[in-house]
KOLDOLO-788624 format. One line per 5 residues: for each residue z, x, y of N, C-alpha, C. Coordinates in steps of 0.1 Angstrom, whole numbers, plus 5000, padded with zeros to 4 digits. Layout:
N
Z,X,Y,Z,X,Y,Z,X,Y | ...
END
This chain:
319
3832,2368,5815,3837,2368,5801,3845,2380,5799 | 3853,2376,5793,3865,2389,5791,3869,2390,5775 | 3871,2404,5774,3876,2398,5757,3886,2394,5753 | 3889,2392,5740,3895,2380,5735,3909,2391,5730 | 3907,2402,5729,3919,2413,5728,3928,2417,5741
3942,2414,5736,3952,2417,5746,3957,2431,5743 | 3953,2438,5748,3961,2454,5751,3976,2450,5749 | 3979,2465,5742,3996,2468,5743,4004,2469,5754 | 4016,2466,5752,4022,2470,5765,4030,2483,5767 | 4035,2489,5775,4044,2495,5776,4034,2508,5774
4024,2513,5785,4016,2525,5781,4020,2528,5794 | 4016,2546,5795,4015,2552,5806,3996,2552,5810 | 3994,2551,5822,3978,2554,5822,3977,2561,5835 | 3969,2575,5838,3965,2578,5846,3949,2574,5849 | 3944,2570,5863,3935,2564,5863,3925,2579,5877
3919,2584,5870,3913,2598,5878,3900,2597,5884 | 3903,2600,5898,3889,2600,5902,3885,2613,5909 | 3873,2619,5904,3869,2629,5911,3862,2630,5928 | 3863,2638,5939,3857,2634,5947,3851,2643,5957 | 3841,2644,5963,3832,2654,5973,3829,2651,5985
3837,2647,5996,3830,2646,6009,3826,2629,6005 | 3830,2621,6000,3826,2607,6002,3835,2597,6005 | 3833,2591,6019,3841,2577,6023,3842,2569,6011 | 3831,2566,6002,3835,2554,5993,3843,2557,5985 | 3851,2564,5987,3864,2568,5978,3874,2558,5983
3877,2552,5995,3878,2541,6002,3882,2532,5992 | 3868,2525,5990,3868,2514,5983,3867,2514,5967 | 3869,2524,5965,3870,2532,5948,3886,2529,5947 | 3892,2535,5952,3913,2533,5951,3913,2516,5955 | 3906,2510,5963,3914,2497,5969,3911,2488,5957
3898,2490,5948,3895,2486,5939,3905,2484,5927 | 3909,2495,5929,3924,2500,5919,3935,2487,5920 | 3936,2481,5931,3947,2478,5935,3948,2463,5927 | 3930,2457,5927,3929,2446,5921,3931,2448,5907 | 3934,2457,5899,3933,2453,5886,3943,2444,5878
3937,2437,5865,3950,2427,5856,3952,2442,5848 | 3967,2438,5853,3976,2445,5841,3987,2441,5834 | 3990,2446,5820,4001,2442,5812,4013,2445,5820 | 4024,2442,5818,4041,2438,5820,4039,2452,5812 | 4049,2463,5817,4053,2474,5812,4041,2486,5812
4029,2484,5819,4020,2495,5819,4026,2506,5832 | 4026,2516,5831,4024,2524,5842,4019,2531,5845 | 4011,2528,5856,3996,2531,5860,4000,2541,5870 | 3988,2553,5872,3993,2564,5884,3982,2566,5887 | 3974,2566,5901,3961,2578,5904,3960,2588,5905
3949,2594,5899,3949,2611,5902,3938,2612,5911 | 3934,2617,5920,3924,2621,5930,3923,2639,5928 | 3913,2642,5926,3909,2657,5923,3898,2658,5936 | 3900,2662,5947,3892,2667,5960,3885,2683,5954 | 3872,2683,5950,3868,2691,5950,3856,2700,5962
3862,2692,5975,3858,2702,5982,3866,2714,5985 | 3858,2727,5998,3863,2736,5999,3878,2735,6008 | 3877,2726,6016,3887,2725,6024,3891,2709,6020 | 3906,2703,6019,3911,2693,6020,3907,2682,6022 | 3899,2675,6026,3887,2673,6034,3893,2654,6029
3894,2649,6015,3898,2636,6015,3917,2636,6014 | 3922,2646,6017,3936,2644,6021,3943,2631,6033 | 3935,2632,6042,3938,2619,6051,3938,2608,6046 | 3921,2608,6037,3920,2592,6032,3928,2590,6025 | 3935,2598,6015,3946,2592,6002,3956,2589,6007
3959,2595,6018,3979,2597,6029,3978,2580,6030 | 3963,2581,6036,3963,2563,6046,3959,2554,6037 | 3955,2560,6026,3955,2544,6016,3966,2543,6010 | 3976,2552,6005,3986,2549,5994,3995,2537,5998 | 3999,2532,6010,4009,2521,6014,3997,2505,6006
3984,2511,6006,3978,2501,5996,3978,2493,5983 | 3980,2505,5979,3980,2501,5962,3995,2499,5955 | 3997,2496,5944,4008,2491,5939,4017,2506,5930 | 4006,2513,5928,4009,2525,5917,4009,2536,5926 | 4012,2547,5925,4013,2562,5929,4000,2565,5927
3996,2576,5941,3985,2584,5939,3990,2599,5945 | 3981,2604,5932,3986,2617,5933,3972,2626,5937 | 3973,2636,5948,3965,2644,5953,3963,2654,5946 | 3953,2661,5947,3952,2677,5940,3939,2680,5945 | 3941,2694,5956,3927,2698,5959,3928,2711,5950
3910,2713,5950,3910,2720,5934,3896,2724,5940 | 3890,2734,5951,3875,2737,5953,3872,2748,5946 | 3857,2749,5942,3850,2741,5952,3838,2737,5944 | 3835,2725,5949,3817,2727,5945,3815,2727,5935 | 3826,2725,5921,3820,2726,5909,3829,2711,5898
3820,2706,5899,3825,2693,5897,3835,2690,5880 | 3831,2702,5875,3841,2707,5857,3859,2710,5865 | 3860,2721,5875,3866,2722,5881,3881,2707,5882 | 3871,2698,5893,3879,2686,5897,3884,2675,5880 | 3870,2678,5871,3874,2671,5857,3886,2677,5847
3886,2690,5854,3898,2694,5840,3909,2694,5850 | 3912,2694,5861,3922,2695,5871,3927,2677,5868 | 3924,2668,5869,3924,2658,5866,3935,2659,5851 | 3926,2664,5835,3928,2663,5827,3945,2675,5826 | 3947,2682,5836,3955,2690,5833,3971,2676,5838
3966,2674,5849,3977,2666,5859,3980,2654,5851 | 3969,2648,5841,3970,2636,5834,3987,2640,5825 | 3994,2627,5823,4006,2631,5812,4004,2619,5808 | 3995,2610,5808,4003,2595,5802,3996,2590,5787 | 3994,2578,5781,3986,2578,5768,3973,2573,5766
3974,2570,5780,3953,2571,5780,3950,2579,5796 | 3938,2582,5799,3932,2586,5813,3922,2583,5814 | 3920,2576,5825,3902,2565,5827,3898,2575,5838 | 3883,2575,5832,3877,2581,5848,3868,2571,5855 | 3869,2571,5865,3858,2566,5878,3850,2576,5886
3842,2569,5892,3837,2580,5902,3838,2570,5911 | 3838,2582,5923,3845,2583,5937,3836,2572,5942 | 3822,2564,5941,3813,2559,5949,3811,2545,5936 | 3822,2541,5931,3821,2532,5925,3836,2521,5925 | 3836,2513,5923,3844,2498,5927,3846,2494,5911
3860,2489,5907,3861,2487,5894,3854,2472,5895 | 3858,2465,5884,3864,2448,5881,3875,2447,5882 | 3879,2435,5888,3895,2432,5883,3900,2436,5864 | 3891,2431,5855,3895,2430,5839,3887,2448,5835 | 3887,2459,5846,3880,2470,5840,3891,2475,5829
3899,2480,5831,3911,2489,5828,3916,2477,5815 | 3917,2467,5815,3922,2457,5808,3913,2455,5796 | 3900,2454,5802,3889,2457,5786,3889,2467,5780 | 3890,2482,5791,3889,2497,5778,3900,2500,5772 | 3911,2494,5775,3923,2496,5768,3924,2485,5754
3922,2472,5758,3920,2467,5744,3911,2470,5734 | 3896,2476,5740,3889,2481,5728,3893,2494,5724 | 3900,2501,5730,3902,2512,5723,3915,2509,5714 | 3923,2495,5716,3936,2490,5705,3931,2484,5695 | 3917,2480,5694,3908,2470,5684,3907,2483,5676
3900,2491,5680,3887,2505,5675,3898,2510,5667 | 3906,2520,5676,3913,2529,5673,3901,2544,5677 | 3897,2539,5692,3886,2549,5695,3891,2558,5702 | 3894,2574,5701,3892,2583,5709,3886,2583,5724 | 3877,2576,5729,3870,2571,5737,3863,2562,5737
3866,2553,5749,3859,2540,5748,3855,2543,5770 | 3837,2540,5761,3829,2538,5776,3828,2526,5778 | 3826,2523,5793,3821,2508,5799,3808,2508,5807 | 3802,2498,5804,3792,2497,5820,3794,2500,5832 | 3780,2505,5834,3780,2506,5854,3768,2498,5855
3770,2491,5863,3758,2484,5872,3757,2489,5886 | 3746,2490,5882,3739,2497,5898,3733,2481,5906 | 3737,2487,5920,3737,2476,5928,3723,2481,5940 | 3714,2476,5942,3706,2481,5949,3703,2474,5962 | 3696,2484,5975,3698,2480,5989,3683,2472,5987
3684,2464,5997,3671,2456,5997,3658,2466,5995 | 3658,2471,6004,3646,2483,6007,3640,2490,5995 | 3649,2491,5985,3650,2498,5973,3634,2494,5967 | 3626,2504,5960,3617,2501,5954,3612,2487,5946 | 3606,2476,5943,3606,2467,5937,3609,2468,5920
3598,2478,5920,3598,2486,5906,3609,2486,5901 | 3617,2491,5908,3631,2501,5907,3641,2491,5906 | 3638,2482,5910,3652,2470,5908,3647,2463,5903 | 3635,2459,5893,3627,2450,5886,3635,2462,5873 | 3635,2473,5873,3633,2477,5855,3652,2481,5858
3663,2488,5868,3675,2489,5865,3676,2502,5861 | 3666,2509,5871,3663,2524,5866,3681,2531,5867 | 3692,2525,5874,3704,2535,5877,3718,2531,5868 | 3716,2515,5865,3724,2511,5857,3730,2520,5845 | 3738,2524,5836,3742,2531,5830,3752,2527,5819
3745,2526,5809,3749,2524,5789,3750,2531,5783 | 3757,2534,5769,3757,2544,5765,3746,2542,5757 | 3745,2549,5747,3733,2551,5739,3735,2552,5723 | 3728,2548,5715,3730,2541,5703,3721,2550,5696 | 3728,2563,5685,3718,2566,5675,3725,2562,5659
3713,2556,5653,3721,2543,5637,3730,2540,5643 | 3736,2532,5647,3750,2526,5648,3758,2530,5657 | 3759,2545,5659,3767,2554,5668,3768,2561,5678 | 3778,2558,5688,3773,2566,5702,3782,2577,5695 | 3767,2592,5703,3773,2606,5697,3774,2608,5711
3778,2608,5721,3776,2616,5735,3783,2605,5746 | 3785,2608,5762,3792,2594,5769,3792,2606,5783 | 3798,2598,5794,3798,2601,5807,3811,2598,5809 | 3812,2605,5819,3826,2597,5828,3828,2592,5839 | 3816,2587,5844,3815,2574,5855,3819,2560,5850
3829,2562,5836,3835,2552,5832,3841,2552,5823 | 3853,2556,5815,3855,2557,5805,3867,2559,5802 | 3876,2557,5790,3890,2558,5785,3888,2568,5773 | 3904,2580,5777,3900,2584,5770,3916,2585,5762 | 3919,2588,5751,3933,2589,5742,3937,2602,5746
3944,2605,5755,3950,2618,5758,3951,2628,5750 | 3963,2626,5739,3967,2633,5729,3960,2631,5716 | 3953,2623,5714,3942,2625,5702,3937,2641,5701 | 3932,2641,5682,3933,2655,5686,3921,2662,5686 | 3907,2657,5688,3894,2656,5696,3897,2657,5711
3906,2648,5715,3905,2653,5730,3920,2664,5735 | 3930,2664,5728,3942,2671,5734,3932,2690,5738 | 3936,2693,5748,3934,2704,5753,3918,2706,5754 | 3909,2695,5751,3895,2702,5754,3892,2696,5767 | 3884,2705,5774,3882,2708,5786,3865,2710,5793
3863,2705,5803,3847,2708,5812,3841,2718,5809 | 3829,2722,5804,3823,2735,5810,3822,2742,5821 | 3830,2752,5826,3827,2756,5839,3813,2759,5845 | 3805,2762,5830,3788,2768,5834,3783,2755,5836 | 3788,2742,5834,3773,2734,5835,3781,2724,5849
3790,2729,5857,3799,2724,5866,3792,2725,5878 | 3782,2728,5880,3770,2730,5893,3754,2721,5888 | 3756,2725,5876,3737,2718,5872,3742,2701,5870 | 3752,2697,5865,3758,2679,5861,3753,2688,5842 | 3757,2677,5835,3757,2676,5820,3767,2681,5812
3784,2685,5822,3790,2684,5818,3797,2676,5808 | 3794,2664,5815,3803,2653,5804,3793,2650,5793 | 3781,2653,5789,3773,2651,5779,3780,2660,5769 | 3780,2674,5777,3787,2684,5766,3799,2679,5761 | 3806,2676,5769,3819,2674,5763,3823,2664,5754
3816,2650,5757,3815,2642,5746,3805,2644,5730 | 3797,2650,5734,3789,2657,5726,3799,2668,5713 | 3807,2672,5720,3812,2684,5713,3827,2674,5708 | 3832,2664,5715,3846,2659,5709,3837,2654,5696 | 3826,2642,5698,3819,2636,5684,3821,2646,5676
3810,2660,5678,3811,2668,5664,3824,2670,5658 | 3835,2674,5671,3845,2674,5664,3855,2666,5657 | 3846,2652,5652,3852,2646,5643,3856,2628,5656 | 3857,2629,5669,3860,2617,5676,3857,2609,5675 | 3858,2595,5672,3849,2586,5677,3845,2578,5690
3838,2570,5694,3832,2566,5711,3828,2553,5707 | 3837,2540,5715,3838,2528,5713,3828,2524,5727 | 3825,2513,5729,3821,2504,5737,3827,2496,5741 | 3833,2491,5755,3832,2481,5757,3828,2474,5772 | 3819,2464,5767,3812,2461,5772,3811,2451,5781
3824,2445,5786,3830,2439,5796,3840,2445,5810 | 3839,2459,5802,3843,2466,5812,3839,2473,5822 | 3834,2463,5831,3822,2466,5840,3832,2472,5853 | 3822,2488,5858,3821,2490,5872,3810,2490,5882 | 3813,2490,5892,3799,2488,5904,3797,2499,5910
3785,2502,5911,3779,2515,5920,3768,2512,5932 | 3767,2516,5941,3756,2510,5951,3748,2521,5951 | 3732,2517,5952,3726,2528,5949,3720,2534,5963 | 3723,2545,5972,3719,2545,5982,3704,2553,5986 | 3699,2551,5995,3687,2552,5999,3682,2568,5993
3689,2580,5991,3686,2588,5994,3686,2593,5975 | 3694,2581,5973,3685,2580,5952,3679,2572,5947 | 3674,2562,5957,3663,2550,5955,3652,2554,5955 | 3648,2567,5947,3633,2574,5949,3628,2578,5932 | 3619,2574,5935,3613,2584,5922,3614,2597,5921
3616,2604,5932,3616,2622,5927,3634,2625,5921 | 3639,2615,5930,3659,2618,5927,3654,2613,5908 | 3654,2602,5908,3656,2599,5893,3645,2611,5884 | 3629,2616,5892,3630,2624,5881,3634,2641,5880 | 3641,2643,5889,3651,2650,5891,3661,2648,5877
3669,2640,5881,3679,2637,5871,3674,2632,5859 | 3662,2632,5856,3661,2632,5839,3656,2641,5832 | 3651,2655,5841,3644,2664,5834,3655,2675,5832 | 3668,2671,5839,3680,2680,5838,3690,2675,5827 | 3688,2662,5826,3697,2653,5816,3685,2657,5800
3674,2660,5802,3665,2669,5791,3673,2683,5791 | 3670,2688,5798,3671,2701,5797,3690,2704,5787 | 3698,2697,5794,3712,2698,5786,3711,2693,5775 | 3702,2681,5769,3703,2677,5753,3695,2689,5748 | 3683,2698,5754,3681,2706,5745,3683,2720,5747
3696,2724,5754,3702,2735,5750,3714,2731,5741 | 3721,2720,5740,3734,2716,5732,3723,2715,5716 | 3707,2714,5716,3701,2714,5706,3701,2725,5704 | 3698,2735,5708,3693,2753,5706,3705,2759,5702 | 3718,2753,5711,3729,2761,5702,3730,2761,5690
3728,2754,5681,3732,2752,5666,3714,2751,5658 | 3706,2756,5663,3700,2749,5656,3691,2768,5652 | 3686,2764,5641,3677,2781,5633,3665,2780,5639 | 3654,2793,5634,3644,2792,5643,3635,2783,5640 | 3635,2780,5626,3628,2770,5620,3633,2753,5625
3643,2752,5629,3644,2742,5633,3642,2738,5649 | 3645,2747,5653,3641,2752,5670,3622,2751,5674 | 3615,2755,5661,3603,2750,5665,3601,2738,5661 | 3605,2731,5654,3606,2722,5651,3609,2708,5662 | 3621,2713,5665,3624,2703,5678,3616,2703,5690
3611,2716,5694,3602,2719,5707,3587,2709,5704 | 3582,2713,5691,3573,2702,5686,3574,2692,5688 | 3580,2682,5684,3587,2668,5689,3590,2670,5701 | 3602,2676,5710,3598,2669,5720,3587,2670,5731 | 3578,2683,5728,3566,2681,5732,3555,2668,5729
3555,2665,5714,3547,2654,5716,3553,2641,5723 | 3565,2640,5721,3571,2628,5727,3565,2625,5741 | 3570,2639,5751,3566,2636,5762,3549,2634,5766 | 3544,2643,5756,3528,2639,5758,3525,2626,5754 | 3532,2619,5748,3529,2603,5743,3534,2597,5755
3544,2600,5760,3548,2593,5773,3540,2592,5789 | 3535,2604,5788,3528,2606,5797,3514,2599,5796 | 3513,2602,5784,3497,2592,5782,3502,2579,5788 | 3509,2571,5780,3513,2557,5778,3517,2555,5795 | 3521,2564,5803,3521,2558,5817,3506,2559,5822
3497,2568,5823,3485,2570,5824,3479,2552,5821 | 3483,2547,5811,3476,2535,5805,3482,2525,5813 | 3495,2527,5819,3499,2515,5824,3503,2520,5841 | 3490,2524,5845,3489,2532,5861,3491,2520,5869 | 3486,2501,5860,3490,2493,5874,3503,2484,5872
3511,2491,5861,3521,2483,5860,3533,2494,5867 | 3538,2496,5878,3545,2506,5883,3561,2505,5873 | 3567,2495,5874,3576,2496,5866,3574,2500,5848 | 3569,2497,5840,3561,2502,5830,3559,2520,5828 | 3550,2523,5841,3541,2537,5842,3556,2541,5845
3564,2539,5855,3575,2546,5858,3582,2547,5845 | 3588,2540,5839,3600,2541,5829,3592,2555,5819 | 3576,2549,5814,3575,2558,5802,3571,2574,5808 | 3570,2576,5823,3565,2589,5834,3580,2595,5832 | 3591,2590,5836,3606,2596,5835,3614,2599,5820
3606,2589,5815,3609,2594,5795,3601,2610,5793 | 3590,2607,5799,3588,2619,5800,3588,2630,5805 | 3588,2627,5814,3598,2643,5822,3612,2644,5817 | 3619,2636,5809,3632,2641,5799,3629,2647,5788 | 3617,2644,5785,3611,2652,5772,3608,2667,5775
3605,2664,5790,3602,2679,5795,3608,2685,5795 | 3623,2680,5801,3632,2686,5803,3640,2695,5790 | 3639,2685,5780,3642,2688,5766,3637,2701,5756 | 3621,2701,5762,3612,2714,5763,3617,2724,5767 | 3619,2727,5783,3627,2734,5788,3642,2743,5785
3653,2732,5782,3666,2739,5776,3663,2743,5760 | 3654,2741,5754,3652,2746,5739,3649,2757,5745 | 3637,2763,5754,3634,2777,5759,3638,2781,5763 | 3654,2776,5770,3664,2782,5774,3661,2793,5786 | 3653,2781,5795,3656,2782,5807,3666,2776,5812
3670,2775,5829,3683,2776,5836,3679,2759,5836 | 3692,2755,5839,3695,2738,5841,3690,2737,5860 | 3688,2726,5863,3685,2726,5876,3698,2721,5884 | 3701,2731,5894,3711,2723,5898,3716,2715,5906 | 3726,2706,5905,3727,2695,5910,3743,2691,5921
3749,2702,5920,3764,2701,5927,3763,2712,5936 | 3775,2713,5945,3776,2725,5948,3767,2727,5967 | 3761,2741,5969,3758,2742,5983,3745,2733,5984 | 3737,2736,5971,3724,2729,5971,3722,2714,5974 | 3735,2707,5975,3734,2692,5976,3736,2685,5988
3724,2680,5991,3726,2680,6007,3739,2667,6015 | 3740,2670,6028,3752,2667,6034,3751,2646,6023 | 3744,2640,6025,3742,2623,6023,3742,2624,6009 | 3742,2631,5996,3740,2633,5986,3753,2639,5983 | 3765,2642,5991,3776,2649,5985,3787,2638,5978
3794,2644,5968,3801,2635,5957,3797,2638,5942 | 3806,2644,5933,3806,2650,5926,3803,2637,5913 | 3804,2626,5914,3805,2618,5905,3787,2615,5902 | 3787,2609,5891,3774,2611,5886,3763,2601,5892
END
């Protein structure tokens, strides 16, 4: 199903993908190649190589006789994945920029849905789905509940926050003209939390659409319970330092209280449901985000996630 809105013609679009040491960058650009596009769009890739040495320069040389549009190289190391995002955002000139990540495969109708909802909306940014695609072997659990899949998130009505393993964004809007990655949170991941985080406050809005599906494959070596609770006690920890910035001390204990009880309810509530694995799992990772949430109010260090610490099968800056 596709929507029922036809995009404008006659846009510029840079379509950016960040990348670290990963082959499936491969089939991230050839993906590119299938997309429906309007009469008058002009489409360009940006590839941002954020390794230390050149390292996907060959692959881009040998795919470009592939695709229909220009891809444009830029190595930009090292190791800090803000780095390859604003390198991207600097090289972008057109009237939207979509991001991908390097280990993900569009739809043919991706590019063609975020651009019509963001011509419906009038959104500053408009995110799409990821569906996570899992190897047989993969936990049952784990592919019974869709622990990797990736939505945005809904508080009253409104997404305040978004990622960029998928998303359109208005170039020159004036929430996004000139704002840029965190270089400090460019090693731990929760960069793009911040930054969508901070365009909302600053007045942006964040559309959905929801036919704008990409594919991710989830490989062995994050088909585990410790990788996911890894990545939710850190995806805690950035909502509650982006909380502690702004917040008094009275409100600061305040929030530590909640999310302390939160996670102690969560943790019970897996305790209760020790034979339902998928169940115990979802509400055991809610709460180790609560934990995590605990943690950045106390304003300890984010755990990090990019960079030397990531091992060789785990390299790729994309989320």
């Amino acid at each position: 199903m596709t929507s029922s809105e036809t995009p404008p013609g006659n846009l510029r679009i840079d379509l950016c993908i960040c990348t670290f040491r990963r082959p499936e960058l491969a089939d991230a650009l050839r993906s590119l190649a299938s997309l429906r596009v309007r009469e008058g769009w002009r489409l360009r890739v940006v590839v941002a190589d954020n390794d230390d040495v050149p390292s996907a320069c060959e692959l881009v040389t040998g795919i470009r006789s592939e695709l229909p549009f220009p891809i444009v190289y830029i190595h930009c190391p090292a190791a800090n994945i803000s780095i390859a995002r604003n390198a991207c955002l600097e090289a972008a000139d057109g009237d939207f920029l979509a991001f991908l990540d390097d280990d993900e495969t569009a739809s043919p109708d991706w590019l063609w849905e975020l651009v019509a909802t963001a011509d419906a909306t009038g959104a500053d940014a408009v995110l799409g789905p990821v569906r996570a695609h899992y190897q047989d072997d993969a936990p049952r659990w784990m592919r019974d509940g869709d622990f990797h899949s990736t939505l945005p998130v809904w508080v009253r009505g409104d997404i305040l926050t978004g990622y960029t393993c998928n998303v359109l964004l208005r170039r020159a809007s004036r929430p996004i003209a000139g704002r840029r990655f965190s270089l400090a949170r460019g090693r731990s991941g929760g960069e793009d939390t911040e930054y969508f985080t901070r365009l909302h406050e600053a007045g942006g809005t964040i559309a959905f659409a929801p036919n704008a599906w990409v594919h991710e494959p989830v490989p062995a070596a994050r088909a585990q319970l410790s990788w996911l609770a890894r990545r939710r006690f850190r995806s805690g920890q950035t909502h509650g330092h982006l909380l502690d910035a702004k917040a008094s001390p009275i409100i600061l204990g305040k929030n530590v209280a909640l999310a302390s009880a939160k996670a102690l309810y969560c943790f019970v509530a897996a305790g209760a449901l020790v034979f339902s694995p998928r169940l115990r799992n979802r509400y055991a990772l809610r709460g180790i985000m609560h934990a995590g949430v605990v943690s950045g109010l106390a304003g300890l260090r984010e755990l990090q996630q990019y960079g030397d610490v990531a091992p060789k099968q785990e390299a790729g800056i994309g989320s």
